[in-house]
C-alpha positions as CSV (number, residue, x, y, z in Angstrom):
1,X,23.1,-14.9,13.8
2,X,23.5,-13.2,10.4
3,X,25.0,-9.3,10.8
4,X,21.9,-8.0,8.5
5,X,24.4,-7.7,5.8
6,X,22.6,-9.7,3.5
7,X,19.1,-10.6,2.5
8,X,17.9,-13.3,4.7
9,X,14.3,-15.0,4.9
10,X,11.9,-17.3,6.6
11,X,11.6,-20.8,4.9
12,X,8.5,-20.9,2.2
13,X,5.0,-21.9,3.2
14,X,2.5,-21.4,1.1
15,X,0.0,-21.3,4.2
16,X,1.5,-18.1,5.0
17,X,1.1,-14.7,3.1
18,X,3.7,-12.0,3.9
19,X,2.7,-8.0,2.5
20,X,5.1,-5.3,2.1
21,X,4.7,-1.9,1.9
22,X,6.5,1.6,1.1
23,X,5.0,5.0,3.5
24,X,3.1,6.2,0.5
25,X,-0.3,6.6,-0.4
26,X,-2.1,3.0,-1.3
27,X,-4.6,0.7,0.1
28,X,-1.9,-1.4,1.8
29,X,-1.1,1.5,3.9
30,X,-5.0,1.8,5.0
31,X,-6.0,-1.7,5.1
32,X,-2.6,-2.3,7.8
33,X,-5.3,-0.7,10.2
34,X,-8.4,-2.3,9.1
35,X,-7.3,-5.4,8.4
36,X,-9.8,-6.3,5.3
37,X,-6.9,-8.2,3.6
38,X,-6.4,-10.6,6.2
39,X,-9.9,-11.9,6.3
40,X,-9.8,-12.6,2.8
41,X,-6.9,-15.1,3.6
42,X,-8.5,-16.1,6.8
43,X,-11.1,-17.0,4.0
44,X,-8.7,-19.2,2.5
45,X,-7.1,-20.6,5.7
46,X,-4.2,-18.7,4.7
47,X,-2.0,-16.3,7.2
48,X,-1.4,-12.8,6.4
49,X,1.4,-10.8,8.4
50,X,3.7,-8.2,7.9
51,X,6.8,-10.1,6.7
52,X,9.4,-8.2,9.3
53,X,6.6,-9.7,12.1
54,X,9.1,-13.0,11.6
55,X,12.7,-11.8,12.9
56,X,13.7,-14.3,10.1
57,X,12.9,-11.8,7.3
58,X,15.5,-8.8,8.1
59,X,14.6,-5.4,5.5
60,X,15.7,-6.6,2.3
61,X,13.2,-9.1,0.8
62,X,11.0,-5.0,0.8
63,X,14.1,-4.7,-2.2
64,X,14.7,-7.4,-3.7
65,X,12.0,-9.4,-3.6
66,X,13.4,-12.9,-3.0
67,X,10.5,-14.0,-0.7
68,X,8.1,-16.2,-2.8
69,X,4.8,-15.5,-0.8
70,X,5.6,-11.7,-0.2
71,X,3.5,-9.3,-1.8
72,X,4.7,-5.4,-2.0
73,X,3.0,-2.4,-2.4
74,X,5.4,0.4,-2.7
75,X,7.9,2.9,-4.9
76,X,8.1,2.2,-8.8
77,X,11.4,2.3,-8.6
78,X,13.0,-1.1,-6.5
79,X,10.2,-3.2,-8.2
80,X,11.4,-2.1,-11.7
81,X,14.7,-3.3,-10.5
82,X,13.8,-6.2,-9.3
83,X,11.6,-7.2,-12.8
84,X,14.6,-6.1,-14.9
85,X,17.6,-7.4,-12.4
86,X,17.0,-9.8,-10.1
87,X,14.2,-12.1,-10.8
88,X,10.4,-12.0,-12.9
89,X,7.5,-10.7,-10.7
90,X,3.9,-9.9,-12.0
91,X,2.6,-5.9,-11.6
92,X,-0.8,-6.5,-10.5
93,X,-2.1,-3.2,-10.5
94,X,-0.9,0.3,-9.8
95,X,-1.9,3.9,-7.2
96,X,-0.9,7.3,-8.5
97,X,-0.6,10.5,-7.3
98,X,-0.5,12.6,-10.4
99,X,0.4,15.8,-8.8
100,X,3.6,15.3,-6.5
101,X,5.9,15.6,-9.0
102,X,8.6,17.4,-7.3
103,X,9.9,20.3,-5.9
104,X,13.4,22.5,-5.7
105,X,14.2,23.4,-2.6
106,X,16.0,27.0,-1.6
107,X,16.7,28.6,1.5
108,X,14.4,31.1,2.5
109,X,15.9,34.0,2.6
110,X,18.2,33.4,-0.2
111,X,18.3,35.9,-2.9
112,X,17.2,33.3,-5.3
113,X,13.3,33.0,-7.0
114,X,13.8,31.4,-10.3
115,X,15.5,28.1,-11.4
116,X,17.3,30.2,-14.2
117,X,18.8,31.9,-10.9
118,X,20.3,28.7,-10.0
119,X,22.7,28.6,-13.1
120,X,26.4,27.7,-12.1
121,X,25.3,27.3,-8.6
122,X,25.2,23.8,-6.2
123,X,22.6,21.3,-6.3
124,X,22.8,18.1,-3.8
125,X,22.2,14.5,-5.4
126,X,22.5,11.7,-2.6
127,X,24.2,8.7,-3.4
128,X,23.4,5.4,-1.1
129,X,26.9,3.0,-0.5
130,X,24.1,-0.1,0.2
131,X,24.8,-2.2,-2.8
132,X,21.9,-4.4,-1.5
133,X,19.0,-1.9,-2.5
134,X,18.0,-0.2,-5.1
135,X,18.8,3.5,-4.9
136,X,15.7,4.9,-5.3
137,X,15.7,8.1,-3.4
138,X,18.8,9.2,-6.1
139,X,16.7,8.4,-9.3
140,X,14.1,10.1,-8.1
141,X,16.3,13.3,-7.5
142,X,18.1,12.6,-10.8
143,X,15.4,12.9,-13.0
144,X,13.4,15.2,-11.5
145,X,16.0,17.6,-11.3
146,X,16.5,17.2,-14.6
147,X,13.3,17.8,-15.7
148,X,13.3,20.8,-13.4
149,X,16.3,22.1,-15.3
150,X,14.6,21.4,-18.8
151,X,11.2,23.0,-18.4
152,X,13.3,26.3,-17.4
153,X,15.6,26.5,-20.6
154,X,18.1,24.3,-18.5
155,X,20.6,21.6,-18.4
156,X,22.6,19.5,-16.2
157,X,25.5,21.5,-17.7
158,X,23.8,24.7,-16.6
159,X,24.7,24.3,-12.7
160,X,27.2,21.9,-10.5
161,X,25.9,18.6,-9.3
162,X,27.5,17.7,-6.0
163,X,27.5,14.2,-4.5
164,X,26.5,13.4,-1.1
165,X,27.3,9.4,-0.6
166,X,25.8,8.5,2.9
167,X,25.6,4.5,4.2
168,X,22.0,4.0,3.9
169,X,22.9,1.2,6.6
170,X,20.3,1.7,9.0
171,X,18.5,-1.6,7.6
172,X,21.3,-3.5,9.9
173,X,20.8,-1.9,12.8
174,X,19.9,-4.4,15.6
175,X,17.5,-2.0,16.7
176,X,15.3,-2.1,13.4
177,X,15.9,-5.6,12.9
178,X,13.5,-6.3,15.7
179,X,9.8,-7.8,15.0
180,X,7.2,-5.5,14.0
181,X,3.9,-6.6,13.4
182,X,2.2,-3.8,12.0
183,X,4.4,-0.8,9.2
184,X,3.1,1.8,11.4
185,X,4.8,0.5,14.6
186,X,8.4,1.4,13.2
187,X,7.2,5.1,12.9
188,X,6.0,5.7,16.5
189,X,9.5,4.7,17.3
190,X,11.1,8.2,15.9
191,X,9.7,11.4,14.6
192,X,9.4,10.5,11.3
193,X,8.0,14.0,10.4
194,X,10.8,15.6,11.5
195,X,13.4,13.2,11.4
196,X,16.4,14.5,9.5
197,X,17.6,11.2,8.3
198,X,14.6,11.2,6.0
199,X,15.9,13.8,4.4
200,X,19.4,13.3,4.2
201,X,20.6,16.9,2.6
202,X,18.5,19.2,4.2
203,X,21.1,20.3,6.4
204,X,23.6,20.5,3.7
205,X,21.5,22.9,2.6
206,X,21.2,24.6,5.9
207,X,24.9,24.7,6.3
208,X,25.3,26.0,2.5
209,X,27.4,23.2,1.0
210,X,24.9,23.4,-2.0
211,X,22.3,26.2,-2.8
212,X,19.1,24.2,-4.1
213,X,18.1,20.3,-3.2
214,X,15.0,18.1,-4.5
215,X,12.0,17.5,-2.6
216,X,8.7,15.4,-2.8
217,X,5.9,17.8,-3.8
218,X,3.7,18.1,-1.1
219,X,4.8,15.4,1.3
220,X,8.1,16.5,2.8
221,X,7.7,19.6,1.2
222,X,5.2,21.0,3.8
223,X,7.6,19.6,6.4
224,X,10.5,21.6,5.1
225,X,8.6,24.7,4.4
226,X,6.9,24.6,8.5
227,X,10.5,24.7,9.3
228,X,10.8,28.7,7.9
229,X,14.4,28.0,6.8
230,X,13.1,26.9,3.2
231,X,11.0,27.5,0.4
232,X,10.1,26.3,-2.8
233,X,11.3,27.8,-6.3
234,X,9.8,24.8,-8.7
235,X,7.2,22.8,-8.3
236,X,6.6,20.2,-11.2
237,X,3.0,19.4,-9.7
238,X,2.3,22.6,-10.6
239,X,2.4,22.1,-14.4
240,X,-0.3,20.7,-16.7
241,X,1.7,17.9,-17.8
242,X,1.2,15.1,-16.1
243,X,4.6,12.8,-17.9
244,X,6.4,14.7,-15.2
245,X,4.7,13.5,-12.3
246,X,7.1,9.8,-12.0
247,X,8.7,10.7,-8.5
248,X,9.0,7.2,-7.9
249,X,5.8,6.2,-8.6
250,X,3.3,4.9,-9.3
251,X,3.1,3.3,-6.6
252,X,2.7,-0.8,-8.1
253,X,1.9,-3.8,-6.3
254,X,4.1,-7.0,-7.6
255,X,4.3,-10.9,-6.4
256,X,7.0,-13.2,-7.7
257,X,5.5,-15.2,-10.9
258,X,6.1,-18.4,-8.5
259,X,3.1,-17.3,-6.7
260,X,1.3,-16.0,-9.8
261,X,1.8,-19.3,-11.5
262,X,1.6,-21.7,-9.0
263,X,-1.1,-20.5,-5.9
264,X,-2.7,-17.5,-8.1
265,X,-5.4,-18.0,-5.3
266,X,-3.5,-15.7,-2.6
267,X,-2.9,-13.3,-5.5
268,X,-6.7,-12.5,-5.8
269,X,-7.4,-12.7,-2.3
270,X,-4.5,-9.5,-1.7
271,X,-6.1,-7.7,-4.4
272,X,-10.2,-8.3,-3.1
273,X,-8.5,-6.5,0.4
274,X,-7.4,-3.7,-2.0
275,X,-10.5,-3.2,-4.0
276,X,-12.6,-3.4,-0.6
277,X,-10.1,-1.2,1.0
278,X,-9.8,1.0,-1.8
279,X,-13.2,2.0,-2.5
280,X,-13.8,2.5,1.6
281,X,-11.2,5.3,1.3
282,X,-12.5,6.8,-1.8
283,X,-15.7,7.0,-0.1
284,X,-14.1,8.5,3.4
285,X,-11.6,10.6,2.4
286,X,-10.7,12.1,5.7
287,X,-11.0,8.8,7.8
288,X,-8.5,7.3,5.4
289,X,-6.2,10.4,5.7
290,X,-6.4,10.0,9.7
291,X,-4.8,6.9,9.0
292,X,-2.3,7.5,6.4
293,X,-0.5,10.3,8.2
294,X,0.6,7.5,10.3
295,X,3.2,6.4,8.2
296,X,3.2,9.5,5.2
297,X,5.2,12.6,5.2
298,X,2.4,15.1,4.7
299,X,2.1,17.9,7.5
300,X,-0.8,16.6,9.3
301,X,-4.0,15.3,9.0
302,X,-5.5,17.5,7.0
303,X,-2.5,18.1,4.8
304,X,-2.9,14.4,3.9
305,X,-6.6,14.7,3.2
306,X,-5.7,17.3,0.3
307,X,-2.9,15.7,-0.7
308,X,-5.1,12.4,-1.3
309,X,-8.7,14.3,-1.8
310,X,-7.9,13.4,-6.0
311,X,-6.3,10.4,-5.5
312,X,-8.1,6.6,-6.8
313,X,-7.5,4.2,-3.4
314,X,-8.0,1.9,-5.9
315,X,-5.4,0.6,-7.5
316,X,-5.7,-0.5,-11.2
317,X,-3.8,-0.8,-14.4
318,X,-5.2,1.7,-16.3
319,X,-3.3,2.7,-19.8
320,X,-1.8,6.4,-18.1
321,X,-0.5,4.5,-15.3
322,X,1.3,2.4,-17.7
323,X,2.7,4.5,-19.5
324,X,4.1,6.4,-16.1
325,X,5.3,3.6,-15.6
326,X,7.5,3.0,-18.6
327,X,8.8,6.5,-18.4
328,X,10.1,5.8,-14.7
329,X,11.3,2.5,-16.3
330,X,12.7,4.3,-19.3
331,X,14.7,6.5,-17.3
332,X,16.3,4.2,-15.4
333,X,18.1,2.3,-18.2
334,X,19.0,4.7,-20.3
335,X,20.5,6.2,-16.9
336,X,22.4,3.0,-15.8
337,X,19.9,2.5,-13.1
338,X,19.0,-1.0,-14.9
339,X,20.8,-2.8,-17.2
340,X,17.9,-4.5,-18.9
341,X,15.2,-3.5,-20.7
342,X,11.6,-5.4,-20.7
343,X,8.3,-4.4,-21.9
344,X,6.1,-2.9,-19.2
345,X,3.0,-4.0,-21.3
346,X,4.2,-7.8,-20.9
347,X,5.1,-7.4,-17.3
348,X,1.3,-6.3,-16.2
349,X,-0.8,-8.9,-15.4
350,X,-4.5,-7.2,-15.3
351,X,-6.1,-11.1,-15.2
352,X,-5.9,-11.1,-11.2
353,X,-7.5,-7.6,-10.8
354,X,-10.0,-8.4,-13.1
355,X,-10.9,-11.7,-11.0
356,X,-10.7,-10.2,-7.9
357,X,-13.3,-7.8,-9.1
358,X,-15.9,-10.1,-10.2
359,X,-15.5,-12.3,-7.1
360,X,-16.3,-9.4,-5.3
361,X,-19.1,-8.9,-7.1
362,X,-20.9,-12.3,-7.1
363,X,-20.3,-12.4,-3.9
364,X,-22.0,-8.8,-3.6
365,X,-24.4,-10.3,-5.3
366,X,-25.4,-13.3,-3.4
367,X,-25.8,-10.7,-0.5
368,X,-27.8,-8.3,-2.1
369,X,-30.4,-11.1,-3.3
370,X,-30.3,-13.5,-0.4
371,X,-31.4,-10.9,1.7
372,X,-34.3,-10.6,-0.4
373,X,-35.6,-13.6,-1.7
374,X,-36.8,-17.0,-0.3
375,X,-34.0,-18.9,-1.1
376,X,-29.8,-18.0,-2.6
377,X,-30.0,-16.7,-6.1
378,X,-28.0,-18.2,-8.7
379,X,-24.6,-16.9,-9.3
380,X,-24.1,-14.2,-12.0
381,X,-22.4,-16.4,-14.5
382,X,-24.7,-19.1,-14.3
383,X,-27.8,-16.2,-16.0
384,X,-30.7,-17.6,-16.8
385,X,-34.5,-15.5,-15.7
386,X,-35.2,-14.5,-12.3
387,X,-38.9,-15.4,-13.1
């Protein structure tokens, strides 16, 4: 058997469907405990799993996306990696939380309230040794810090950057190479809310190797403030605008263009789950919520309700998600992060959302008017007078 040291997967069939998905806030991450998606394949007489439900597929497909039939719903930043580095994949549409920008992180009772406080002082940026994966949690510290540092007057020459490489190697461990069938299974196997290798300088922090570390506004930020040994001195979500809000996402849902070329059928059938699915939480907030702090890093329960009470479940590929993505895209070449450069505009493909939609809607349709007329109405397309 392979030491989980590279990428490994099952062998392709195209009667199998395989979803993907990050511990953020999307439709995937709902519709893992309803199920909606998989009776659109069902539909189809397609199966839909989880792709680490076959030991065959260890973590890294989630990365690097070399599993035809898997769909992902996760981060901006691996996918954008992927698109520019590894192979072409299709963005099908695209979830944003336009207020979790970022936060800088203090000890509490540190004699420290302002970033221009931090000048000449320590601040931590991680630095993962798997060459495998994209490094996503370090470009998401390096530019929000950054911007931080700029909307106070600042630069990166204004305080000391230390490095905190760490093996990022738990992907290999025989333990978490076992099957899971469902995203949220992995979670009720630690304390995810308070597990410290989650956040991987907290306790450098703690121990005062640096004085200020980056934080996700919101989720994990409620988590480190609970703890009373930190406290927040920035908070990007805080300002009106929203260009600064890229901490890894949007979150963006991408196939491989082998699916989206040659069986766009399981394309639209993934995103009529996450329309349904979508809409359901937009209409039940809270219910949705329940389910999301599964696998999210908000608080609780009701910490995940505010921090989602704004949010579209649906996803789409409207024109200011676009261009959030570009700037996370942006970023990460002129960065080093990628070393090519492709037009986000080109990479969307809106076509599949846009069929989804309207097959939800005839078939809406035909529901509606069956159950009130003699006989099945004609489909919407076909037009024509109703008398």
């Amino acid at each position: 058997m392979s030491d989980g040291k590279t990428s490994r997967t099952v062998a392709l069939n195209w009667n199998e469907v395989y979803y993907t998905n990050c511990p953020l806030v999307s439709a995937s991450n709902v519709d893992q405990e309803l199920g909606w998606t998989e009776e659109e394949y069902k539909k189809i007489g397609v199966e839909y799993a989880y792709f680490r439900s076959r030991r065959e597929n260890n973590w890294y497909p989630h990365y690097v996306h070399n599993l035809d039939n898997l769909i992902r719903f996760g981060g901006l930043f691996p996918p954008i990696h992927v698109h520019a580095d590894i192979r072409r994949t299709r963005l099908l549409g695209a979830t944003h939380a336009p207020r979790e920008g970022g936060c800088m992180m203090v000890r509490a009772r540190d004699d420290i309230y302002r970033m221009v406080e931090l000048k000449g002082r320590k601040i931590g940026l991680t630095k993962s040794l798997n060459t495998i994966k994209n490094d996503w949690w370090r470009i998401q510290e390096h530019m929000q810090i950054e911007l931080m540092l700029r909307v106070n007057g600042m630069t990166i020459d204004d305080v000391e950057i230390v490095e905190f490489p760490y093996p990022d190697d738990w992907y290999d461990d025989e333990e978490m190479l076992r099957p899971i069938c469902n995203p949220s299974e992995w979670q009720l196997k630690r304390d995810h809310k308070h597990d410290l290798a989650f956040r991987p300088l907290e306790t450098a922090l703690l121990e005062g190797k640096v004085d200020a570390i980056y934080t996700q506004s919101k989720p994990f930020q409620h988590l480190q403030e609970a703890t009373g040994k930190l406290k927040a001195i920035e908070d990007l979500s805080r300002y009106p605008d929203w260009t600064l809000q890229v901490a890894n996402i949007p979150a963006v849902i991408t196939c491989t263009d082998v699916m989206a070329e040659e069986h766009p059928e399981l394309v639209v059938a993934f995103l009529k789950g996450m329309i349904k699915v979508g809409r359901w939480s937009n209409e039940h907030k809270h219910a949705a919520a329940a389910i999301l702090d599964k696998q999210t890093y908000y608080l609780d329960v009701e910490d995940t309700y505010r921090g989602i009470k704004e949010i579209d479940m649906v996803p789409n590929l409207s024109l200011q998600n676009l261009a959030a993505i570009e700037i996370g895209k942006d970023f990460m070449l002129a960065k080093g992060y990628i070393q090519n450069d492709f037009d986000v505009n080109e990479w969307a493909a809106p076509e599949f959302l846009e069929q989804a939609a309207r097959e939800l809607l005839e078939e809406e349709w035909q529901k509606r008017t069956t159950a009130k007329l003699p006989e099945a109405a004609g489909s919407l397309e076909a037009g024509g007078r109703l008398g």
